[in-house]
C-alpha positions in Angstrom: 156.4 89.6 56.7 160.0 91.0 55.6 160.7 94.0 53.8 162.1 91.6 50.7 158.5 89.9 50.6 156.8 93.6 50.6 158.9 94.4 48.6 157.7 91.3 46.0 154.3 92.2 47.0 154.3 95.9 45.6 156.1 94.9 42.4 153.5 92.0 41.1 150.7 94.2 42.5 152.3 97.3 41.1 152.3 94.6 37.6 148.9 93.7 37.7 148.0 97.2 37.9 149.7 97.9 34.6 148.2 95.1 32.6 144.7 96.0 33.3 145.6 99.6 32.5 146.6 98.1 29.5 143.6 95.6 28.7 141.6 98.6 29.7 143.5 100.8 26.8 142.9 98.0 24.1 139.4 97.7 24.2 139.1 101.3 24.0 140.8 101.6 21.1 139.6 98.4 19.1 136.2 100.3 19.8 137.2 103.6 18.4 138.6 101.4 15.4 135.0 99.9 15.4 133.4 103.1 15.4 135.5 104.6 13.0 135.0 101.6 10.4 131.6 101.4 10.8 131.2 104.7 9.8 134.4 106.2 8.2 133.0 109.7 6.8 131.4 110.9 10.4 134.4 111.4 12.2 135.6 113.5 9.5 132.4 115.5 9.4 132.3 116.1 12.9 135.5 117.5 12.7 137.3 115.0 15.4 140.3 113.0 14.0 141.0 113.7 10.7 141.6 110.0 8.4 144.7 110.9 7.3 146.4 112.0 10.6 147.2 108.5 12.9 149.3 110.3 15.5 145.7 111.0 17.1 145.5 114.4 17.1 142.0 116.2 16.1 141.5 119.0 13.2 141.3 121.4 15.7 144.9 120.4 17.3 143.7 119.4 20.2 145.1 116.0 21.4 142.3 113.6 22.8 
């Protein structure tokens, strides 16, 4: 193997990496949208992620 197929090689594997990471983010998120639609008021009660803040952080500042 040359160094210009390793080098192939790292970049597509290095690209596959980064879309999982990415399907793996998705889902997460479509289920924290789940979650918070099912039950809108109990995030707020708990004191998590405020409804009116969408950059993610928590009442408490603290960025999850």
């Amino acid at each position: 193997m040359r160094y210009v197929d390793a080098g192939y090689v790292i970049a597509l594997g290095a690209l596959a990496l980064y879309a999982v990471v990415l399907l793996l983010r998705h889902r997460r998120l479509e289920r924290a949208a789940a979650r918070r639609t099912a039950a809108p008021g109990l995030a707020a009660e708990h004191g998590s992620v405020r409804a009116d803040d969408a950059s993610g952080a928590s009442a408490r500042g603290v960025r999850r």
